[in-house]
Wavefront OBJ file of the C-alpha trace (Angstrom):
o trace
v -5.282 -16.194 41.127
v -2.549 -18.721 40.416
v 0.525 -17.889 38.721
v -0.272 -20.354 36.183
v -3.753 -19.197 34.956
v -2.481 -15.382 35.603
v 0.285 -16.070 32.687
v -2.551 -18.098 30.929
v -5.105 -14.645 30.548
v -1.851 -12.187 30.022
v -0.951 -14.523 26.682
v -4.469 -14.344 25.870
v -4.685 -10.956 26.235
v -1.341 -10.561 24.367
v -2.845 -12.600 21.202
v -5.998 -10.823 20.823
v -4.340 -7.636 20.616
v -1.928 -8.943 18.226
v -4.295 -10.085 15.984
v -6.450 -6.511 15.983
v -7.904 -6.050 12.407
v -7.944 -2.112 12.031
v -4.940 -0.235 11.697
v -3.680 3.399 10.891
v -4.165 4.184 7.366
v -0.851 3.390 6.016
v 0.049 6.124 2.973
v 3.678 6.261 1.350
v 4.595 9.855 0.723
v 6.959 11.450 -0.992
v 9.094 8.231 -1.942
v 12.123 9.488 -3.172
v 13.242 8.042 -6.600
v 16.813 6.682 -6.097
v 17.451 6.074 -9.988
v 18.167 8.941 -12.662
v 14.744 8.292 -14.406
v 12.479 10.396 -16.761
v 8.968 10.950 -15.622
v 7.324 8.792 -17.822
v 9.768 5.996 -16.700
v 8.771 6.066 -13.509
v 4.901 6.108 -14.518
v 5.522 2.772 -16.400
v 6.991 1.299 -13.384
v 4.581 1.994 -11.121
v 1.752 0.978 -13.711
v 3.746 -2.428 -14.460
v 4.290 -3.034 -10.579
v 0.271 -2.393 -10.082
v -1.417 -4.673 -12.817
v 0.852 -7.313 -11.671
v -0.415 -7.102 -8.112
v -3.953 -7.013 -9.392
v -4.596 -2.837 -9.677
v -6.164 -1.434 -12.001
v -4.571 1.453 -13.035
v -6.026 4.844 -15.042
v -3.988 7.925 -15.767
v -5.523 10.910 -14.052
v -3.157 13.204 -15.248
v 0.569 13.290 -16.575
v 1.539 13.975 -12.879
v -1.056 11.317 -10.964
v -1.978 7.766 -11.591
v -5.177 6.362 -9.085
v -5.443 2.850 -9.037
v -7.926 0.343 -7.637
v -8.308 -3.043 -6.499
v -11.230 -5.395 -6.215
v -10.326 -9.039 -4.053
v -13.185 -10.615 -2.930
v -16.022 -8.449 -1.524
v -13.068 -5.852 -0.779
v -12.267 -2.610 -2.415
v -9.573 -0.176 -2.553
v -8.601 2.942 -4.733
v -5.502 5.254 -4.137
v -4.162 8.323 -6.091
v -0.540 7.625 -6.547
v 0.983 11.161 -7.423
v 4.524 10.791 -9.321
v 7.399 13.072 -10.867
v 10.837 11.751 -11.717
v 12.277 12.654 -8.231
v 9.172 11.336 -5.847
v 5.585 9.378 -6.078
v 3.508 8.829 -3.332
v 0.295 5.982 -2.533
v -2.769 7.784 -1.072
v -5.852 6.615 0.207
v -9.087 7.614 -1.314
v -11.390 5.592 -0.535
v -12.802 1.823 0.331
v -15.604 -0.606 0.193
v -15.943 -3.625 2.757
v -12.468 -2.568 4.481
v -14.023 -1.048 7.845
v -12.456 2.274 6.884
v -13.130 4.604 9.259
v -11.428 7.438 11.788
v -8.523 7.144 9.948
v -7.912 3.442 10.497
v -8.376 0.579 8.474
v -8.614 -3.086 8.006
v -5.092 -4.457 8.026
v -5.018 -6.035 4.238
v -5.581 -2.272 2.977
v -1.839 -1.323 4.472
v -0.388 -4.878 2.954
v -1.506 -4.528 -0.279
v -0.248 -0.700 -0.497
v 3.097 -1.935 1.536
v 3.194 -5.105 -1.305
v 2.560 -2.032 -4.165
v 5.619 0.259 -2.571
v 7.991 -3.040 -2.291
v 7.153 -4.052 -6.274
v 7.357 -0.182 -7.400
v 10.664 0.404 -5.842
v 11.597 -3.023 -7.785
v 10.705 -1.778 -10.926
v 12.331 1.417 -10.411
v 15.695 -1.014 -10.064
v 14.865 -2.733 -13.510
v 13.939 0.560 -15.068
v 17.292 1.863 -14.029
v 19.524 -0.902 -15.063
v 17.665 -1.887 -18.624
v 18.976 1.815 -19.548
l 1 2 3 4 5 6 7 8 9 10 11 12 13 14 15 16 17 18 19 20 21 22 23 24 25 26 27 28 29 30 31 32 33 34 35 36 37 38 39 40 41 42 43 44 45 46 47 48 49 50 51 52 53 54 55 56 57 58 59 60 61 62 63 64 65 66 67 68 69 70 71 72 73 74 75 76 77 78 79 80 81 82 83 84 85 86 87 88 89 90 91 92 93 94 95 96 97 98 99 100 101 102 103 104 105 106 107 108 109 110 111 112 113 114 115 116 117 118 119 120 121 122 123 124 125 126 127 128 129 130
């Protein structure tokens, strides 16, 4: 085989396992809480960081938000425990997402990676609007 079309089918190769669509389950755990923040402080934030991503968010207990999230034919819903010092993002379950084995289609670990980056952000404005 020529050099050429040997370099051809090794980026080919490269590309389609770039682009795979199922991925480890991605969870956030244990997400330490950099701010001195009240409990219920760091509940609002990570209910204000959800509906504006599109959650929907329901209050399980005073210790544990879930929240789901409906785009397109795609569902997700996490448990997102929480306590003044730590709060974590958990799967639960899925609809449409090819969930299975412990992997997952890719948008499932963006949105919850797009969640942690916006909860961590309200955390900052909780902390400096005190």
């Amino acid at each position: 085989m020529s050099p050429i079309k040997l370099l051809g089918a090794f980026l080919l190769t490269l590309l389609l396992v770039g682009c795979g669509r199922v991925q480890p389950v991605m969870n956030v755990e244990d997400t330490p809480v950099r701010y001195n923040l009240q409990s219920k402080q760091v509940k609002m934030a990570i209910m204000q960081a959800a509906t504006n991503r599109g959650w929907i968010v329901e209050e399980v207990n005073d210790q544990e938000l879930n929240a789901k999230i409906n785009v397109r034919s795609h569902y997700a819903e996490v448990k997102i425990p929480y306590s003044a010092k730590f709060y974590s993002i958990i799967y639960l379950n899925s609809d449409n997402l090819k969930a299975e084995d412990g992997k997952i289609h890719r948008n499932y670990n963006r949105w919850v990676n797009n969640l942690n980056v916006d909860i961590q952000r309200q955390l900052s404005l909780q902390a400096t609007s005190q």
